[in-house]
N, CA, C and O atoms as a GROMACS GRO file, in nm:
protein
  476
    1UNK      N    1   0.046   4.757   2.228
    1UNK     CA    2   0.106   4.633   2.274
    1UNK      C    3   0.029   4.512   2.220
    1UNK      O    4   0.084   4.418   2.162
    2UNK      N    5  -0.087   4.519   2.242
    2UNK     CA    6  -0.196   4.433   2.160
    2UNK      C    7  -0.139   4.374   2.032
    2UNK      O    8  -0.119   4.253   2.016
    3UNK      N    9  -0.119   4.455   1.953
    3UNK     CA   10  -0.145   4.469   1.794
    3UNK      C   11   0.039   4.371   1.767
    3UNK      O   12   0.028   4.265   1.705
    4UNK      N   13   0.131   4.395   1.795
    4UNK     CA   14   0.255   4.290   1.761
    4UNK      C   15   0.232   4.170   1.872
    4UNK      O   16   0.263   4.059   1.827
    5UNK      N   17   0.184   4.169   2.006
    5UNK     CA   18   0.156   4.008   2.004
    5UNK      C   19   0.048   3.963   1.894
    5UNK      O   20   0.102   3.877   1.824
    6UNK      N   21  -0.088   3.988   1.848
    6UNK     CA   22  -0.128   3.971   1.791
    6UNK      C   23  -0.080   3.886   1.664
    6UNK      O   24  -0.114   3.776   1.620
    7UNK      N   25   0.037   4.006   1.614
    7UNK     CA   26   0.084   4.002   1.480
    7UNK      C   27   0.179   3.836   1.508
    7UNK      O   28   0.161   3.741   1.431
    8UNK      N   29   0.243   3.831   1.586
    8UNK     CA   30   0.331   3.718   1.638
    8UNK      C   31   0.246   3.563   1.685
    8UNK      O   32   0.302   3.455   1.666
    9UNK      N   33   0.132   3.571   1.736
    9UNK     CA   34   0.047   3.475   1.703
    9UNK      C   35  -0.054   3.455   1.556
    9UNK      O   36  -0.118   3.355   1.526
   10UNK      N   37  -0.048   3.529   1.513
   10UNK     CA   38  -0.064   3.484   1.347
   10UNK      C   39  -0.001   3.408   1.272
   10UNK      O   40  -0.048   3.308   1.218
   11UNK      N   41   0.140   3.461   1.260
   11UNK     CA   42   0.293   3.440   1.213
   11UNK      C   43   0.285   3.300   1.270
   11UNK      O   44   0.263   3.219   1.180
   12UNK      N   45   0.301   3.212   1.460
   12UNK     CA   46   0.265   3.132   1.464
   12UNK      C   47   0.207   3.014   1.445
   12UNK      O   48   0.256   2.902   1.436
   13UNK      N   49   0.055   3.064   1.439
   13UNK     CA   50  -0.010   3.013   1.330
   13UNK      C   51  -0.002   2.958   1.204
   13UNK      O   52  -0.056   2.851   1.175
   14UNK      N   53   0.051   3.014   1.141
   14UNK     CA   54   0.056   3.027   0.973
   14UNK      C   55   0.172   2.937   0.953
   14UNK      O   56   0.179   2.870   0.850
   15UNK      N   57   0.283   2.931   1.066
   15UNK     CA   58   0.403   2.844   1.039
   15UNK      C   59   0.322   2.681   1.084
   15UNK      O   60   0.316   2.577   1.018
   16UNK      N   61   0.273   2.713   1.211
   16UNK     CA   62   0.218   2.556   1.232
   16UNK      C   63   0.134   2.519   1.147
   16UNK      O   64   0.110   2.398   1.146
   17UNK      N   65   0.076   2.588   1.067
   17UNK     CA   66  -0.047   2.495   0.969
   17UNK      C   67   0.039   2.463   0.877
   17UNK      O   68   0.020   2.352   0.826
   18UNK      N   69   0.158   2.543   0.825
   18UNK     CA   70   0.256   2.534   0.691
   18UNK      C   71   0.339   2.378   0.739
   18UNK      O   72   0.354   2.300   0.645
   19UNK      N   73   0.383   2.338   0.853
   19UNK     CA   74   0.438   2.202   0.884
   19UNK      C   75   0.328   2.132   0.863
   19UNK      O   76   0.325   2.051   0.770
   20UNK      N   77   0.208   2.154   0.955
   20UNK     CA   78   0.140   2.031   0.952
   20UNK      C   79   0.124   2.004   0.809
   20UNK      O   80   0.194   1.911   0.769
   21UNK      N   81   0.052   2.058   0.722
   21UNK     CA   82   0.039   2.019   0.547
   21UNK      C   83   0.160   1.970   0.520
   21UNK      O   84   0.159   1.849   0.496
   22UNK      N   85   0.274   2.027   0.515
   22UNK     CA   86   0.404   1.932   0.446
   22UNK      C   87   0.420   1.811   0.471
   22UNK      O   88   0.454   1.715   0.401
   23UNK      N   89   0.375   1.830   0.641
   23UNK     CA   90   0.430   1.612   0.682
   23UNK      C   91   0.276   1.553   0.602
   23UNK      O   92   0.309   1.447   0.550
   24UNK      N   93   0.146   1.575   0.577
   24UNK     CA   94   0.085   1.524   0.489
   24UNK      C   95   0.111   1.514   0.384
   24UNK      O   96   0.071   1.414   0.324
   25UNK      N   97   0.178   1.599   0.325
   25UNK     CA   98   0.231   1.554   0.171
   25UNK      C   99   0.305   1.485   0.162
   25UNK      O  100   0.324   1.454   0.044
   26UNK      N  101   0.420   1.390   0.294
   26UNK     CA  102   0.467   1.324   0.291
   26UNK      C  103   0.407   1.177   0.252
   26UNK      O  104   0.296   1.127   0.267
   27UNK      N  105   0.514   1.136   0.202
   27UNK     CA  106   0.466   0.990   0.146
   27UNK      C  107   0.441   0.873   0.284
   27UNK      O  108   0.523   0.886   0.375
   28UNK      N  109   0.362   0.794   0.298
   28UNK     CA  110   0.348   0.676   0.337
   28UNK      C  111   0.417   0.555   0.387
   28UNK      O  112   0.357   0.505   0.292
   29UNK      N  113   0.472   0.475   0.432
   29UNK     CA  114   0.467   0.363   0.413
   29UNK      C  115   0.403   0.260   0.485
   29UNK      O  116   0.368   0.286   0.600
   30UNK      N  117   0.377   0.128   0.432
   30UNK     CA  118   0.259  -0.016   0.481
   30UNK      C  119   0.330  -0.088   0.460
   30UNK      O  120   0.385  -0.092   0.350
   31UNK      N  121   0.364  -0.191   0.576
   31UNK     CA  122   0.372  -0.340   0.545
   31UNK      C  123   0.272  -0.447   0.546
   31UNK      O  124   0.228  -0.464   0.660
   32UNK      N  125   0.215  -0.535   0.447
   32UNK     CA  126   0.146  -0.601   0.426
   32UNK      C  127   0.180  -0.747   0.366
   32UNK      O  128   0.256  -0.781   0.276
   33UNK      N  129   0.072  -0.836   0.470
   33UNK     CA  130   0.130  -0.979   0.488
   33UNK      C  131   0.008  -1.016   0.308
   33UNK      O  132  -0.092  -0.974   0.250
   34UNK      N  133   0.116  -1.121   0.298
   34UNK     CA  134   0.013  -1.204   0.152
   34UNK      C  135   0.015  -1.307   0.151
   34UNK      O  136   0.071  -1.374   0.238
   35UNK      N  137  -0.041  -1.350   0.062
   35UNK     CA  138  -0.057  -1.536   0.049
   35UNK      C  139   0.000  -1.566  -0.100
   35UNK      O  140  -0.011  -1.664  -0.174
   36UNK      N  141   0.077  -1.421  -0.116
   36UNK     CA  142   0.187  -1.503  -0.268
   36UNK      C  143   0.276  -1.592  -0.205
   36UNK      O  144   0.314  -1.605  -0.089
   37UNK      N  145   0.313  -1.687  -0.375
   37UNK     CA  146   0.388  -1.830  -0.338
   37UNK      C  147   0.517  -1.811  -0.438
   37UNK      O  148   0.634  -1.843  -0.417
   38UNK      N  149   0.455  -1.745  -0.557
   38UNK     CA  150   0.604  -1.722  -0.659
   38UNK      C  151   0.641  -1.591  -0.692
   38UNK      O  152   0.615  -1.486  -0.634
   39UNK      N  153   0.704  -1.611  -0.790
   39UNK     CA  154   0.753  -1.474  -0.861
   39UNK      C  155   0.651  -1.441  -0.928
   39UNK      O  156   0.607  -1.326  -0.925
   40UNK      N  157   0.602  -1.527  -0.993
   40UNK     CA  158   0.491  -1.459  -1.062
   40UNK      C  159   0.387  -1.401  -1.009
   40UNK      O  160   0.324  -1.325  -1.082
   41UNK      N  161   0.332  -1.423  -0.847
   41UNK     CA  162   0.253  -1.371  -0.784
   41UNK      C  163   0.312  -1.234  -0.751
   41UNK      O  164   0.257  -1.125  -0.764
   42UNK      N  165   0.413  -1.256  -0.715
   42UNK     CA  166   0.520  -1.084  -0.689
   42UNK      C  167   0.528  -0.991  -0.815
   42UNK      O  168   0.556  -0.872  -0.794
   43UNK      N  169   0.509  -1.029  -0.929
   43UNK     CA  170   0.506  -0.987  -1.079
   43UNK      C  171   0.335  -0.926  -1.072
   43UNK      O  172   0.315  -0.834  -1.150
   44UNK      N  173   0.252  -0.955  -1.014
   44UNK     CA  174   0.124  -1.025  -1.048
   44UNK      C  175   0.073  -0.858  -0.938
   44UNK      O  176   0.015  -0.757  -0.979
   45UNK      N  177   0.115  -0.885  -0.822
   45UNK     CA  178   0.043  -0.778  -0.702
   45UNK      C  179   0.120  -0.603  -0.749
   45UNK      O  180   0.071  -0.491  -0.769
   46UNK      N  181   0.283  -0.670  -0.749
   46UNK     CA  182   0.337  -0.530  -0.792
   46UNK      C  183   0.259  -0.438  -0.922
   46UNK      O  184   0.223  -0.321  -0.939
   47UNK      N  185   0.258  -0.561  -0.994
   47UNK     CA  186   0.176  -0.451  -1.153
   47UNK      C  187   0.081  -0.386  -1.116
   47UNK      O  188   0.070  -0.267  -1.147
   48UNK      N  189  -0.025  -0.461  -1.030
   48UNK     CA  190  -0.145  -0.439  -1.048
   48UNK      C  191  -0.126  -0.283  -0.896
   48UNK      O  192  -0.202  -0.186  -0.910
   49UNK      N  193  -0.063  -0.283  -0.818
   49UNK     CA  194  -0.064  -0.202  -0.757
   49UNK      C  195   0.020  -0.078  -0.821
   49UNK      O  196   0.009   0.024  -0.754
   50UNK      N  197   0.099  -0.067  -0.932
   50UNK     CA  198   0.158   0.019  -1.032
   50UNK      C  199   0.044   0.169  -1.068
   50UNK      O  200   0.063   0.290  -1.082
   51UNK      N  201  -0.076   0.076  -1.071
   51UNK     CA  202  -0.164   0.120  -1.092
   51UNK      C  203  -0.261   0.180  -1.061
   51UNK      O  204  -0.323   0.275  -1.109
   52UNK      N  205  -0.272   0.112  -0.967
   52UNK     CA  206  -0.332   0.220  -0.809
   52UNK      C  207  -0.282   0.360  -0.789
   52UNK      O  208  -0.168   0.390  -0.753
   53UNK      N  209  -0.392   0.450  -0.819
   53UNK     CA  210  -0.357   0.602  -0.790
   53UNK      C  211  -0.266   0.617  -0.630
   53UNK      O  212  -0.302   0.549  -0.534
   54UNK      N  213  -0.191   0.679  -0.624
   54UNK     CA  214  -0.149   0.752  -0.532
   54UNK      C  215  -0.025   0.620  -0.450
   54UNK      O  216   0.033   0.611  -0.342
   55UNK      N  217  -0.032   0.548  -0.562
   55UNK     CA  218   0.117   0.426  -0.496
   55UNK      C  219   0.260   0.501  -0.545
   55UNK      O  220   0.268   0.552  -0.657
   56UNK      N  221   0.346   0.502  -0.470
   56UNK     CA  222   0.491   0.559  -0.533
   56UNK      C  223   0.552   0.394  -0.591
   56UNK      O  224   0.559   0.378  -0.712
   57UNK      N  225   0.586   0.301  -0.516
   57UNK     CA  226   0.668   0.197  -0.505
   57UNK      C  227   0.605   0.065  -0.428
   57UNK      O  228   0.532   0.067  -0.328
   58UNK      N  229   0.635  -0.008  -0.474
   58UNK     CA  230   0.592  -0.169  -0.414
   58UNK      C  231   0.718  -0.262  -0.406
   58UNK      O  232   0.789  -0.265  -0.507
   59UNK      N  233   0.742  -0.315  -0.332
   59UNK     CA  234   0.849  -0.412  -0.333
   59UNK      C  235   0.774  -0.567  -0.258
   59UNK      O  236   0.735  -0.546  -0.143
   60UNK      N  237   0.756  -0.685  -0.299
   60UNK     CA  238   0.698  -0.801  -0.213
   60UNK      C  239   0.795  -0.860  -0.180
   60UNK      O  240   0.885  -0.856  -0.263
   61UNK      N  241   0.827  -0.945  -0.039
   61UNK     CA  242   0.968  -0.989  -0.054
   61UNK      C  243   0.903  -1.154  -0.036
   61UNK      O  244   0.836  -1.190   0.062
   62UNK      N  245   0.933  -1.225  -0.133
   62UNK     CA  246   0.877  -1.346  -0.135
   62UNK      C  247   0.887  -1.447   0.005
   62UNK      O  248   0.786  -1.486   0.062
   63UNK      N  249   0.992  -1.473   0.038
   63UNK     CA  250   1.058  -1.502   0.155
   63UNK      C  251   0.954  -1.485   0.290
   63UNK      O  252   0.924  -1.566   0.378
   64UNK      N  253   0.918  -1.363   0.272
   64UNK     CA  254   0.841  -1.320   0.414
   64UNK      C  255   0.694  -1.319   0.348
   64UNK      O  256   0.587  -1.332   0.407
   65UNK      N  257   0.706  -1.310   0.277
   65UNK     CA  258   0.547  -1.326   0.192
   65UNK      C  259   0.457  -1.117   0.218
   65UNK      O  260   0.341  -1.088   0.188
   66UNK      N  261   0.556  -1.029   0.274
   66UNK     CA  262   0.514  -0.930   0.276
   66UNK      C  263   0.556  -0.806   0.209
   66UNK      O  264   0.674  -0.771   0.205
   67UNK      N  265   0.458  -0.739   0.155
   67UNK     CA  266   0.508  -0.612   0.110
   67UNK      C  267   0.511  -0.521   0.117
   67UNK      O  268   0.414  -0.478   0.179
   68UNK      N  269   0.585  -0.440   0.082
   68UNK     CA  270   0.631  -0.295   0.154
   68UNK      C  271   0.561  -0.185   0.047
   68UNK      O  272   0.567  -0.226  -0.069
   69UNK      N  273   0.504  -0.072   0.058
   69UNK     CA  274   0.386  -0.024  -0.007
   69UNK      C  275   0.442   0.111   0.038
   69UNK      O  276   0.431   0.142   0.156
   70UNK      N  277   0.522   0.224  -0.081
   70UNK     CA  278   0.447   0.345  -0.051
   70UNK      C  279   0.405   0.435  -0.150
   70UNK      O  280   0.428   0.436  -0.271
   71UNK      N  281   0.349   0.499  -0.088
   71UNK     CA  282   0.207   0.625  -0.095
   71UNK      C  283   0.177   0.688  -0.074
   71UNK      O  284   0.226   0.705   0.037
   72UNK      N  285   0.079   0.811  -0.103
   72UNK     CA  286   0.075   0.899  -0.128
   72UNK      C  287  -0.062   0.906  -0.034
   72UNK      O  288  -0.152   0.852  -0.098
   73UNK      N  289  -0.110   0.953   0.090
   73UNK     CA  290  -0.217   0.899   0.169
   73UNK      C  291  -0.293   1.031   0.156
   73UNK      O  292  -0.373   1.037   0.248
   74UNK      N  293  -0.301   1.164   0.060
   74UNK     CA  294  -0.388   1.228   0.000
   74UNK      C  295  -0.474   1.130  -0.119
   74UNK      O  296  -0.595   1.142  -0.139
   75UNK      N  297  -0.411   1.060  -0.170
   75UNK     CA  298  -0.480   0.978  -0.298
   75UNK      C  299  -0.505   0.860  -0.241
   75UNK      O  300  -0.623   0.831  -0.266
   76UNK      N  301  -0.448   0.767  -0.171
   76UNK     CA  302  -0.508   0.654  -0.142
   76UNK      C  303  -0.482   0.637   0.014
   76UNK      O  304  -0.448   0.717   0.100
   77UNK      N  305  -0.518   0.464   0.016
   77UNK     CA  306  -0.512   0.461   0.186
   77UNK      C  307  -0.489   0.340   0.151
   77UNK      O  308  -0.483   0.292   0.038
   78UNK      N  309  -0.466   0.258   0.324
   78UNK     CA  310  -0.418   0.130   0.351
   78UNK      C  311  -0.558   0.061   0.261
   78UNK      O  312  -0.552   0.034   0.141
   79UNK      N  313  -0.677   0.042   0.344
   79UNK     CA  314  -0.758   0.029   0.275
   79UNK      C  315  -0.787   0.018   0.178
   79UNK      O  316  -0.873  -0.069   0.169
   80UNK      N  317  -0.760   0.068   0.074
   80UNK     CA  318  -0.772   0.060  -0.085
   80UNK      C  319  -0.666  -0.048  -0.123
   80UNK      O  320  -0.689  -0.159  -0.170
   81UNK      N  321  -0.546   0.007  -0.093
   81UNK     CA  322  -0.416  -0.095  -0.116
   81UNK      C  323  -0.437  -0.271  -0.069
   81UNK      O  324  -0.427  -0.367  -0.146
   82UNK      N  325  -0.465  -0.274   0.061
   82UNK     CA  326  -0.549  -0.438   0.073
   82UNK      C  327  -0.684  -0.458  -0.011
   82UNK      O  328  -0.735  -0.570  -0.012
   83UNK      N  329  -0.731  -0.371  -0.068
   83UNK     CA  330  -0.899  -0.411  -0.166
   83UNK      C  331  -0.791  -0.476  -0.308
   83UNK      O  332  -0.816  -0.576  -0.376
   84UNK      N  333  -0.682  -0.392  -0.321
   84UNK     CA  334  -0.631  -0.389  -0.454
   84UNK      C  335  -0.595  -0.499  -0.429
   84UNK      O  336  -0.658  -0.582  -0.495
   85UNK      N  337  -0.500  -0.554  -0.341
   85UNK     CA  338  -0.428  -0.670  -0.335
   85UNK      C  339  -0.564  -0.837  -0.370
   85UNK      O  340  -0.561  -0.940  -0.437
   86UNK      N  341  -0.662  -0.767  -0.274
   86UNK     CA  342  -0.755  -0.854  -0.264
   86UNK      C  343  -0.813  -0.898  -0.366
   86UNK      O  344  -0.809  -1.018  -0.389
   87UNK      N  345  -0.882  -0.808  -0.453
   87UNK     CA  346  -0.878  -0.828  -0.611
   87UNK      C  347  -0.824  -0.888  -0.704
   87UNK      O  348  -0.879  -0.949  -0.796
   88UNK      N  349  -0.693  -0.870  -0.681
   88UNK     CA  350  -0.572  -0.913  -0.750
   88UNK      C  351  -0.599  -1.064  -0.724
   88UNK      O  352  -0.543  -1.146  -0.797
   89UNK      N  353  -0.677  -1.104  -0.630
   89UNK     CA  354  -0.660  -1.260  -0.604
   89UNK      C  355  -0.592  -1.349  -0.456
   89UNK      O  356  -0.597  -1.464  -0.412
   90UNK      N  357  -0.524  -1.207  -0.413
   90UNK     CA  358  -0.454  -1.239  -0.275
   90UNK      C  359  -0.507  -1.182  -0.182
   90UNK      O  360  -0.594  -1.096  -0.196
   91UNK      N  361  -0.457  -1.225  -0.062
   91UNK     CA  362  -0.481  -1.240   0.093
   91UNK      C  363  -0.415  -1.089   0.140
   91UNK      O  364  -0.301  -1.074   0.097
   92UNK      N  365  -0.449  -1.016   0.193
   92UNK     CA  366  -0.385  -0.846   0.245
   92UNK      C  367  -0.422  -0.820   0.410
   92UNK      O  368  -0.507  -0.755   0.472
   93UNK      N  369  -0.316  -0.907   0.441
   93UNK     CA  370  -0.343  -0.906   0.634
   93UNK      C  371  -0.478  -0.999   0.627
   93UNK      O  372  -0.498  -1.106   0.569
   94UNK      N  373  -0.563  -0.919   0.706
   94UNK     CA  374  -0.712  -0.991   0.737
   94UNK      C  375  -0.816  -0.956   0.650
   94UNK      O  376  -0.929  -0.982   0.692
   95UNK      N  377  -0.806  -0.897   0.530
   95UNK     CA  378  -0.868  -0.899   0.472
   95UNK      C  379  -0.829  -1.038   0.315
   95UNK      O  380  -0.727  -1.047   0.246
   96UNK      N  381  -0.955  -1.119   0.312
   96UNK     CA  382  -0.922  -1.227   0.242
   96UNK      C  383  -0.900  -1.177   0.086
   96UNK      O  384  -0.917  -1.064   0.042
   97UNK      N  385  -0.849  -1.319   0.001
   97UNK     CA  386  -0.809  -1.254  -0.111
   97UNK      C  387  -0.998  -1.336  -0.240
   97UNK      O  388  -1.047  -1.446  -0.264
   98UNK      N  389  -1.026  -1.187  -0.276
   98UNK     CA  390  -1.151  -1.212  -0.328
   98UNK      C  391  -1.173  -1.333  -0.450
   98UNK      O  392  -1.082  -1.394  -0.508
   99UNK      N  393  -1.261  -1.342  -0.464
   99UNK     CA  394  -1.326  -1.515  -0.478
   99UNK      C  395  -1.269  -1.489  -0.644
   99UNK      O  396  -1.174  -1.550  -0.694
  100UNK      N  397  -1.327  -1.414  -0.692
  100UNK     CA  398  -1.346  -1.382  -0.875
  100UNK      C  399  -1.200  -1.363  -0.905
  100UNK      O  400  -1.159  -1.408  -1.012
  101UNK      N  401  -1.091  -1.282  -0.800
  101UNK     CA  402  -0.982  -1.266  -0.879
  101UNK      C  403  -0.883  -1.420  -0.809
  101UNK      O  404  -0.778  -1.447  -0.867
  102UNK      N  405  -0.915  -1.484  -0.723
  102UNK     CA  406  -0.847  -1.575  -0.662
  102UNK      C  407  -0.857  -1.711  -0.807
  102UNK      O  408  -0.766  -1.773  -0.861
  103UNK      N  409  -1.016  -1.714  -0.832
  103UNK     CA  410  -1.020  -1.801  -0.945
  103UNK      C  411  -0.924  -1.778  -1.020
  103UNK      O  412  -0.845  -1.872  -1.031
  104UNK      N  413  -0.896  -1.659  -1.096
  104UNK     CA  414  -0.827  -1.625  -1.212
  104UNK      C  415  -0.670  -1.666  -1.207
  104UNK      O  416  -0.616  -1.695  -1.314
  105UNK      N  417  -0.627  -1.669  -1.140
  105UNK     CA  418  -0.500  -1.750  -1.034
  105UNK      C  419  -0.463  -1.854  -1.111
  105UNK      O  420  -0.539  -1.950  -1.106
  106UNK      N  421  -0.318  -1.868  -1.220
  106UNK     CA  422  -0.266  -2.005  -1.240
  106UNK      C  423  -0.249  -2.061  -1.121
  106UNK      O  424  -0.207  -1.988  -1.032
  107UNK      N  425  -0.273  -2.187  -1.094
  107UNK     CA  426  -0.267  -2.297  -0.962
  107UNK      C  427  -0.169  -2.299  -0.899
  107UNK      O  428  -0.180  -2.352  -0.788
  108UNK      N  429  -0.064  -2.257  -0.930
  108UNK     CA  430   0.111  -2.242  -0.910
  108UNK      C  431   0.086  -2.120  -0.815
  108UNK      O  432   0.178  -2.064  -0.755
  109UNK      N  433  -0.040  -2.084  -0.809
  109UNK     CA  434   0.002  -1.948  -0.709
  109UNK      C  435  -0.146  -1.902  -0.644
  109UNK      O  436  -0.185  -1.792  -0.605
  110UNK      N  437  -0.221  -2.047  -0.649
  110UNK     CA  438  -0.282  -2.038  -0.534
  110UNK      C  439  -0.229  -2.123  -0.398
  110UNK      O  440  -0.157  -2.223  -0.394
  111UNK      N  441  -0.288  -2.051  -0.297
  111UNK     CA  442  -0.269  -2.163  -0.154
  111UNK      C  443  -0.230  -2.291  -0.141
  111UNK      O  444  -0.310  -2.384  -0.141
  112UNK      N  445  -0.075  -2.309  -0.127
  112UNK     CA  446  -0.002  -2.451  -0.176
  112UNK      C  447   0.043  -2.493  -0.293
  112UNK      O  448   0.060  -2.606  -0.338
  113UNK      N  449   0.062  -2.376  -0.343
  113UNK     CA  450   0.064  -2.403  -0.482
  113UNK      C  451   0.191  -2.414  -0.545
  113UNK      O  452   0.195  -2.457  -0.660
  114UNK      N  453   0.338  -2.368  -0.459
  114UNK     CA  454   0.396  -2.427  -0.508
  114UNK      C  455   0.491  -2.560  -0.532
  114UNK      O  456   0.603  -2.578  -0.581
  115UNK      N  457   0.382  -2.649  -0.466
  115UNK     CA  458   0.431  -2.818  -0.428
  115UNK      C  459   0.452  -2.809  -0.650
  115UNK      O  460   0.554  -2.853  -0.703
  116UNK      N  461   0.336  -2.748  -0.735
  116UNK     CA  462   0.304  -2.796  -0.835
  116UNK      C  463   0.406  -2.698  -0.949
  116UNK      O  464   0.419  -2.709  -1.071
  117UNK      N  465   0.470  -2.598  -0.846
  117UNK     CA  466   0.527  -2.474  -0.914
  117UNK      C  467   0.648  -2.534  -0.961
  117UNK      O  468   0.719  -2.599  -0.884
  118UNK      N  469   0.679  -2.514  -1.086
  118UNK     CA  470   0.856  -2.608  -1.180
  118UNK      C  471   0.927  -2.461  -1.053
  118UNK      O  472   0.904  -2.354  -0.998
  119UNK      N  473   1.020  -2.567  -1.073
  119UNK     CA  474   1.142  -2.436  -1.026
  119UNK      C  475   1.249  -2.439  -1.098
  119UNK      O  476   1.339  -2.358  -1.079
   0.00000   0.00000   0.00000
């Protein structure tokens, strides 16, 4: 009697570890607030997150100034994705947008920037 419950909590087993791994291989998704002003900043975060291991898709919606991020959260994390953004020159929730890539920034797409942006 032992030996097939046994066998039936294995089987158990082996199915619950087999779900849990699949919903990890599932993809991601993040919404994240920014301090883009144009298209070209939306041109500017999407590329550079293209690039980022373990991103599927980026969409920024200018309007709301946030973007929608998914991923692959074996290869990357929220975390990385706001460093990337941050780099890039922009603002990623509460984490600020870093000094070296913010410089690099045509003026049109820093903070207020598009009083100066042609439309």
């Amino acid at each position: 009697m032992k030996r097939p419950l046994f066998g039936l909590i294995a089987v158990l087993l082996f199915a619950l570890g087999f779900t849990t791994r699949a919903e990890d291989d599932k993809e991601k998704e993040v919404k994240i607030k920014t301090s883009a002003v144009c298209e070209m900043c939306k041109e500017r975060i999407e590329r550079n997150l293209a690039f980022e291991k373990g991103i599927k898709e980026s969409n920024l919606d200018l309007k709301s100034k946030v973007i929608t991020v998914k991923y692959n959260p074996k290869k990357t994390d929220v975390n990385r994705i706001k460093a990337n953004i941050s780099k890039t020159g922009y603002d990623a929730d509460e984490v600020t947008a870093d000094e070296k890539g913010y410089a690099k920034l045509p003026s049109c797409c820093k903070k207020g920037g598009m009083a100066s942006h042609p439309q």
